[in-house]
C-alpha positions as CSV (number, residue, x, y, z in Angstrom):
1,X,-4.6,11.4,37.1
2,X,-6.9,9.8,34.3
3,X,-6.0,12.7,32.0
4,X,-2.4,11.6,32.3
5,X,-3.2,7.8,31.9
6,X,-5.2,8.7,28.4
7,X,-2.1,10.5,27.0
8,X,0.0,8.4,27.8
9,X,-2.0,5.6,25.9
10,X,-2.7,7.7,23.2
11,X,1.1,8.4,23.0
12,X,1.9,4.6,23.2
13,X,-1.0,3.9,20.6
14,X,0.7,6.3,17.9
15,X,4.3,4.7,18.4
16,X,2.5,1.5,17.8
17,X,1.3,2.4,14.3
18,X,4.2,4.5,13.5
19,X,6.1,1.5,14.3
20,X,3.4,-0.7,12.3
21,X,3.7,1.0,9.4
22,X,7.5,1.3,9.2
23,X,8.1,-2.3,9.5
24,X,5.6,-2.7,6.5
25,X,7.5,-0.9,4.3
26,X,10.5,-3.0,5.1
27,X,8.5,-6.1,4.2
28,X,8.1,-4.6,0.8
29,X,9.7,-6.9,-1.6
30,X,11.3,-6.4,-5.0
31,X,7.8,-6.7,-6.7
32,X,6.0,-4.5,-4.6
33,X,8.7,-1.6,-5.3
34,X,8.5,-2.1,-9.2
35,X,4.7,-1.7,-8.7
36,X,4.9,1.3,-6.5
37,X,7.3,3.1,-8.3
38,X,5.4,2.0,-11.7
39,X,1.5,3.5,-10.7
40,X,3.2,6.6,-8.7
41,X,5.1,7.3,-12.3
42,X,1.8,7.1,-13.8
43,X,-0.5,8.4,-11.5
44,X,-2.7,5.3,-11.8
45,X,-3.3,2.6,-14.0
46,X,-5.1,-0.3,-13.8
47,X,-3.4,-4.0,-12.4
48,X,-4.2,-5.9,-15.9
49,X,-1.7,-2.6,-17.8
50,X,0.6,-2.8,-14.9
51,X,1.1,-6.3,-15.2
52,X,1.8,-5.9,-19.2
53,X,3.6,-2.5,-18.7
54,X,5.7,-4.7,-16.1
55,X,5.9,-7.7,-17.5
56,X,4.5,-9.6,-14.8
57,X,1.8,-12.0,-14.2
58,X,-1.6,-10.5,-13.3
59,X,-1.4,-12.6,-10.2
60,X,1.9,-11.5,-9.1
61,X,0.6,-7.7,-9.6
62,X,-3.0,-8.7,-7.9
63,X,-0.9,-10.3,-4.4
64,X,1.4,-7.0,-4.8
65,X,-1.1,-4.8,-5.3
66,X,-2.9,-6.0,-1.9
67,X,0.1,-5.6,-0.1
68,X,0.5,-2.3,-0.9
69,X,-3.2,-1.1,-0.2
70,X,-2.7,-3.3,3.2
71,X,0.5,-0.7,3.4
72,X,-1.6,2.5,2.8
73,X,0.3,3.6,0.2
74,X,-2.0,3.1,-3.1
75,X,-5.7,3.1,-3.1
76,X,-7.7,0.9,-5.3
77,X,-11.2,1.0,-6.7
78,X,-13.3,-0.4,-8.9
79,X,-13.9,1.0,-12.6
80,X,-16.1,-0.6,-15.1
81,X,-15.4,-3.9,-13.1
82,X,-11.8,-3.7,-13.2
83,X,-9.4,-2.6,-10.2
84,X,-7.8,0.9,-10.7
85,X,-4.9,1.6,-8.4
86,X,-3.8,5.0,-7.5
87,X,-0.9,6.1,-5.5
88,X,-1.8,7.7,-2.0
């Protein structure tokens, strides 16, 4: 009876993230896409030459950038003191 009871909490637990994740990547906005599609293109690139690359304020790129990692579909890390993003 337990054994049941676990799988079907592990089954409700996975729908639950799937479900998580796919509403995050409709909450993706017009920015976020741009920024996505810009470091997958490139493979990686830090936010201070995707903001110039794009045209966009470091700021903008810094929120977008969170969103994304938040998302799990970039990584970031720190190089020399500066964020490098990569896409997952």
């Amino acid at each position: 009876m337990w054994l049941i009871v676990a799988a079907i909490a592990v089954v409700a637990a996975v729908a639950l993230l799937l479900r998580r994740r796919g509403q995050v990547a409709l909450d993706l906005n017009d920015t976020d896409k741009l920024v996505l599609s810009y470091v997958r293109k490139t493979g990686g690139a830090y936010e201070s030459d995707i903001a110039r690359s794009l045209g966009l304020p470091r700021t903008t790129v810094f929120k977008s950038v969170r969103r994304l990692e938040r998302a799990g579909l970039i990584s970031v890390e720190k190089r020399d003191g500066r964020n490098f993003v990569t896409p997952r």
